[in-house]
N, C-alpha and C positions, 0 to 999 in steps of 0.2 A: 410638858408632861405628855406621854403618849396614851393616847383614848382611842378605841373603836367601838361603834356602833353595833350593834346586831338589832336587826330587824326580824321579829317574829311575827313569821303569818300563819301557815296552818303549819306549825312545830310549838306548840306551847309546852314544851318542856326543859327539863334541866339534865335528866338522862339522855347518854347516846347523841346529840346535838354538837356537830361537827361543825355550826357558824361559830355558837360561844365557844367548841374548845378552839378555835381558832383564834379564837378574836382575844381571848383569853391570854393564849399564848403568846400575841406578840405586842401586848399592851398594855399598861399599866393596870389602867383602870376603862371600862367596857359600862357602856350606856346601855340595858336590855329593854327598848323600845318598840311598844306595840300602836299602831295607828288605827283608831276606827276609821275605816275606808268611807268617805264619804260618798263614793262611785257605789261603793258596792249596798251601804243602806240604801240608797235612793233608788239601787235596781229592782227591788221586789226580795234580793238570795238572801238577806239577815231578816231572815222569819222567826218569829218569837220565839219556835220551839229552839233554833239555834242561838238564837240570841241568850239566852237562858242557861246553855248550858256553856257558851264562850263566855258569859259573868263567872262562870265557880270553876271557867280555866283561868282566867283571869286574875281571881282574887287567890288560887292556887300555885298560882306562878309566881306571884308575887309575894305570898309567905316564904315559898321554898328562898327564892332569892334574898328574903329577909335573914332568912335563917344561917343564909352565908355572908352576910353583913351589907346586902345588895338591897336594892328596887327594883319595882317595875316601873318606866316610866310610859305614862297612857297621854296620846293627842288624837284629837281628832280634826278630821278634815281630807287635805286632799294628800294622797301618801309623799308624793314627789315631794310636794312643798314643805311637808311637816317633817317628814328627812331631813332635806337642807337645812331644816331651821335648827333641829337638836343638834345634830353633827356640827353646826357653827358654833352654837353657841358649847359646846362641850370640846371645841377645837380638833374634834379626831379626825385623825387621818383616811379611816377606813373604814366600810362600812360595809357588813357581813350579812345574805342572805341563803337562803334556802332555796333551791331553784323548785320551779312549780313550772305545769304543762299546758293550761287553759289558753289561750290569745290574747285574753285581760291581760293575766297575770303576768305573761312574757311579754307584751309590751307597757305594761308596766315597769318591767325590769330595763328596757330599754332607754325608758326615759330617765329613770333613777342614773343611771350607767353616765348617760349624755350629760345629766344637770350637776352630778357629782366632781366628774371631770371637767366641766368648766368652772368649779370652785378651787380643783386641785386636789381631789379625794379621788377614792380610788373605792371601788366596787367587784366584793368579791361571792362569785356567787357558788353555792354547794352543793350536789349530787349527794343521792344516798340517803335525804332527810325524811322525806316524806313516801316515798317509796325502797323497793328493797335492790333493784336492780335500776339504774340512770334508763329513762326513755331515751332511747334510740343507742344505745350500748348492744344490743342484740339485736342482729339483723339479718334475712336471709339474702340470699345470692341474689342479687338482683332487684331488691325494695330496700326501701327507706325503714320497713316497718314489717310485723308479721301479721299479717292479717286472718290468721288460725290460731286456736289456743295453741292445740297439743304439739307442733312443732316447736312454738313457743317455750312452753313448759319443761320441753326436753335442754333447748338451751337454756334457758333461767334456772333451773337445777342444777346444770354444770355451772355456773356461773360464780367465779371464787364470791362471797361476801365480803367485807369489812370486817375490821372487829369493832366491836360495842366498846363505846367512850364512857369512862365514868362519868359522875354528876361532878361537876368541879368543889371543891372545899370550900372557897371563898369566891365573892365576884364584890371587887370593890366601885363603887361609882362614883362619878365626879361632883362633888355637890353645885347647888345651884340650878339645877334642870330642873324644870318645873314640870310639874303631872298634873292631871286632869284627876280626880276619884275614879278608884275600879266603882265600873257598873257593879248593879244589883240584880238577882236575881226574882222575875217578877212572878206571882203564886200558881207555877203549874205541876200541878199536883203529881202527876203520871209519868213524866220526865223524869231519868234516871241523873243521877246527880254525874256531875262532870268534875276534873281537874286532874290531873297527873298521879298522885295521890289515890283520888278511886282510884284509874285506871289501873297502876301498877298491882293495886289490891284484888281487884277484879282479875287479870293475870296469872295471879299465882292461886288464886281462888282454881280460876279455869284450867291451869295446869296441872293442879294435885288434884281434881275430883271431876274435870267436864272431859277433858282431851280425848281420854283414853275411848272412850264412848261415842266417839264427834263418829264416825267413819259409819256406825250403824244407827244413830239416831239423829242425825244432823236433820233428815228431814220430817220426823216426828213431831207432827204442829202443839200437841197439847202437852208433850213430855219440854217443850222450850230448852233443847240438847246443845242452842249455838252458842259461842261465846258472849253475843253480845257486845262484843267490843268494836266494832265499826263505829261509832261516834266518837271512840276515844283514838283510833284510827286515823278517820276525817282532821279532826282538830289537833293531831297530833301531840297527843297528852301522851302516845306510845311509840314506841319505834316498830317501825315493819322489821329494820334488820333486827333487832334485839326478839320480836317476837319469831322469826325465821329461827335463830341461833336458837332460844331456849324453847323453843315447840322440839325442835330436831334433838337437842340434848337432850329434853324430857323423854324420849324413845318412849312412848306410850302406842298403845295399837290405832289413835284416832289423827298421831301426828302428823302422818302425809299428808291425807286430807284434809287436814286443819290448814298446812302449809300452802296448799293446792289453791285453796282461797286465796289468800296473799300473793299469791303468780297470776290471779284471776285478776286482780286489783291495778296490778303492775302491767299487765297486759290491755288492759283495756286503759292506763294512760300513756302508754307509747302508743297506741291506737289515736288516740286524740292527741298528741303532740306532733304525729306526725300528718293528722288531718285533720284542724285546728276546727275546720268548717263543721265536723259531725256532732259537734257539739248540737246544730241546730238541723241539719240538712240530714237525709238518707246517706251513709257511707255507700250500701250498695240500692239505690234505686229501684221498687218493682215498679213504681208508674202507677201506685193507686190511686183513688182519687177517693180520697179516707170522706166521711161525714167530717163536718166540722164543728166545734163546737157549738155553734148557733145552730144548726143542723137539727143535731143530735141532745138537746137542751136536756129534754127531760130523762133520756137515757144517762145523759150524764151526768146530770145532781143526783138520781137516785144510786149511780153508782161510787160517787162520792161520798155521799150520805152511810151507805150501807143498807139498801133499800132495793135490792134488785131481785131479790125473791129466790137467788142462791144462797144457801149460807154459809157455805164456806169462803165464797167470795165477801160476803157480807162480814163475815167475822173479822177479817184478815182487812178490811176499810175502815171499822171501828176500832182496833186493834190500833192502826197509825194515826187517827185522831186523837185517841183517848195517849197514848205511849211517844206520840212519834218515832215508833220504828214497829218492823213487819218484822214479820219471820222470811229468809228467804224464800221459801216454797209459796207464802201468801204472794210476795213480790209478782213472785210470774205467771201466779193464775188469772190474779187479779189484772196484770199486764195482757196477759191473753185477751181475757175477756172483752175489756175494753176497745182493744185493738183487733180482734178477730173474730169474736162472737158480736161484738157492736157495730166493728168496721168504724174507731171514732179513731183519729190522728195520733197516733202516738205520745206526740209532743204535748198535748192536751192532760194524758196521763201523767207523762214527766214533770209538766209544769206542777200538777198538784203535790204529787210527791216533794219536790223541792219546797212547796210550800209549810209542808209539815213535816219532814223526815229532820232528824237531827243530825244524821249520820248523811245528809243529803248532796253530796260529793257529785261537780256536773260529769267528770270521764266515767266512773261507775254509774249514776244515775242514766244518761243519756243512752250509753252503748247496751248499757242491759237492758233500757227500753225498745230500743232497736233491734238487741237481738231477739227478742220475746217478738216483736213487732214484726220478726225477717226481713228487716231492711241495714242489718247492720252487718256483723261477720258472721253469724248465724250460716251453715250449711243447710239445714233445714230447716229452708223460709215459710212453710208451707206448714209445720207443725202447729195445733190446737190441742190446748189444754182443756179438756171436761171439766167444771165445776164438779160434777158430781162422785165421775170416775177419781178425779183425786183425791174427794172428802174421805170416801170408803178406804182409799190406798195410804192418804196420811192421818187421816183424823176417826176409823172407821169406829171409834165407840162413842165419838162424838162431841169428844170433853173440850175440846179445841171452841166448838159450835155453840155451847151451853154456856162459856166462858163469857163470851164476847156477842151472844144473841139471847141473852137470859129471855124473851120472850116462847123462844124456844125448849126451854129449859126441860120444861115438862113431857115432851116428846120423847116415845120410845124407839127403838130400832131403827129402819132406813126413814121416819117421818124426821127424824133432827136434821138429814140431808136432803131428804124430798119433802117438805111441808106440802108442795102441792096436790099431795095424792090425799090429801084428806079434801080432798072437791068430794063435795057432794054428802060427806060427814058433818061432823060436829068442830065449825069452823070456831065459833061463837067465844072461842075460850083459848082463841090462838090468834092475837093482834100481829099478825105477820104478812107480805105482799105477796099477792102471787109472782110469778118469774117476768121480768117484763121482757124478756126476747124469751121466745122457741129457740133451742139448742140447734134442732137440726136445719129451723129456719138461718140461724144466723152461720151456721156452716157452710150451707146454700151460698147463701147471700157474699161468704168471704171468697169460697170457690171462684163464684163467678168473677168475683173483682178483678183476681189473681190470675183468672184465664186458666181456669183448674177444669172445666166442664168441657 
């Protein structure tokens, strides 16, 4: 009897999924096999906030495929080994994944590829899953890669799509495969609920009522205008092409730019596909000599904390503990800050984010720290974000600050942005820190780094 495999990693779903409708097609019956990566819990990247929301993709993935007479089957351990093992014991021939861009991931694929083939299976792997356009399908005269958005963006728009794959009707599996229990989800409370299901809901929620609105309030901190859908994104609970296709048919005034992001995504993983090292290193090099975490200690748990005596910086830190996820304009102040107002390493930033973000994806986490940092493809390395210029630009009545600093709350006009200026007032009835850098000091301070003076 013919059986293939599909291996799901970050595509949990059952729309638009080009490994099942393959595998689907040319097989009786299809094993839908998800492996807890033992590599990858041991590395520090399965942080509870993700952990949390890959249990209710998980147990989501798994009703859908009920629902069409199917399983999901769950092992854990080391991925290579735990492949071989189902694939043998289910006798399939073939064994269907999603291509992914990380170093991990793609030598991962390698060895899968290797150890398959000496069984006599065969490994086929898929473009188009997890992002909307294949990394390295688009390229300019003379690189491997584009290392500008907007050149980018002009070819990634010409760029024909696919068409969106139905949900298959049935997915029959072979009995006898044994599964481990879908995880559970542990009590955090702030975390938006995860699985295909939201997602797709969330979707057509954001199509009929956010889109149109995305192009002039996208970066409105206290009106929350984004879709929020980057952790359904990350985990692949959604299709990029599918949301490419129905943003653009919706024709609404916020569509482009809604879409703009999705080429933003895509760009920045042919960036790391094609320079696998920037995950961890400078793409483009200034030669800082950043503080370092031991360094910079107290700077940086209060900026962790949400304790740094700005408060729009501080909102937007409390905001990703309490939620695990930011708003993007929080993203880059906050990135700023730390990285040009602190002069603290980049990577220091990135790592914490990966620690709490849900949606915390290393090609978009890493390059967007980079680019905020100016050591990535960033044209200008040299730009700083104001905590306070921005509170007034995006947050100026303050509801954003009051939200997320309620010790704040009570403060009227520019005092919910500058608490400082009440030196020498009536401090007694405002538990709040002063600023722990000078703005213009820490300007100073990155100039010089930079060889700007």
């Amino acid at each position: 009897m013919n059986v293939s495999v599909v291996l799901f990693t970050s595509d949990l779903r059952l729309h638009d999924h080009p490994p099942l409708r393959a595998a689907l097609d040319g097989a009786r019956q299809v094993v839908p096999l998800f492996v807890r990566d033992r590599a990858v819990l041991d590395s520090g990247f399965a942080c509870p906030n993700r952990l949390a929301f890959l249990a209710d993709c998980l147990r989501d993935l798994d009703a859908g495929l009920r629902d069409r007479g199917g399983r999901l089957v769950v092992r854990s351990g080391e991925v290579v080994e735990q492949v071989c093992r189902v694939a043998g014991a289910a006798d399939a021939d073939e064994v269907h994944l999603a291509a992914d861009v990380s170093a991990y991931a793609r030598a991962r694929e390698d060895r899968l590829r290797r150890a398959l083939e000496a069984d006599g299976r065969r490994l086929h792997v898929h473009d188009t899953v997890t992002t909307a356009a294949t990394p390295g399908a688009l390229t300019p005269a003379g690189s491997d890669h584009f290392a500008v958005f907007t050149p980018y963006f002009r070819h990634w728009s010409d760029h024909p799509l696919r068409k969106v794959l139905a949900a298959p009707r049935t997915v029959r599996v072979p009995d006898g495969i044994g599964s481990e229990e879908l995880p559970g989800r542990e009590g955090l409370s702030g975390l938006a609920r995860g699985g295909e299901r939201e997602g797709r809901a969330r979707l057509a929620s954001w199509l009929r009522d956010g889109i149109a609105s995305y192009d002039t309030g996208h970066d409105d901190l206290a009106g929350d205008a984004t879709s929020r859908l980057s952790p359904h994104l990350h985990f692949g609970t959604l299709s990029p092409v599918e949301l490419v296709h129905r943003a653009r048919k919706a024709g609404r005034p916020g569509a482009e730019a809604f879409v703009r992001q999705l080429a933003w995504r895509d760009f920045h993983r042919q960036v790391l596909a094609a320079r696998p090292a920037a995950g961890d290193a400078d793409y483009r090099t200034r030669h800082d000599s950043w503080r370092s975490e031991a360094e910079a200690r107290e700077d940086v748990e209060a900026w962790r904390a949400g304790q740094t005596g700005y408060p729009l910086v501080d909102a937007a830190m409390r905001q990703l503990r309490h939620e695990g996820w930011m708003h993007n304009r929080g993203r880059m102040l906050t990135a700023s800050f730390l990285t040009k107002t602190l002069y603290v390493d980049w990577r220091v930033g990135a790592r914490h984010f990966l620690d709490l973000l849900v949606d915390g994806d290393l090609a978009n986490n890493q390059l967007n720290w980079q680019w905020t940092a100016g050591t990535g493809t960033d044209t200008r390395p040299n730009r700083v974000l104001n905590p306070v210029a921005q509170a007034k630009r995006y947050d100026p009545d303050g509801a954003y600050v009051r939200r997320w600093v309620p010790e704040l709350a009570g403060l009227e006009g520019p005092f919910v942005h500058e608490p400082w200026r009440l030196r020498g007032l009536d401090r007694a009835a405002v538990d709040y820190p002063d600023p722990i850098v000078d703005l213009a000091e820490g300007l100073a301070r990155f100039r010089r780094a930079r060889g700007l003076d």
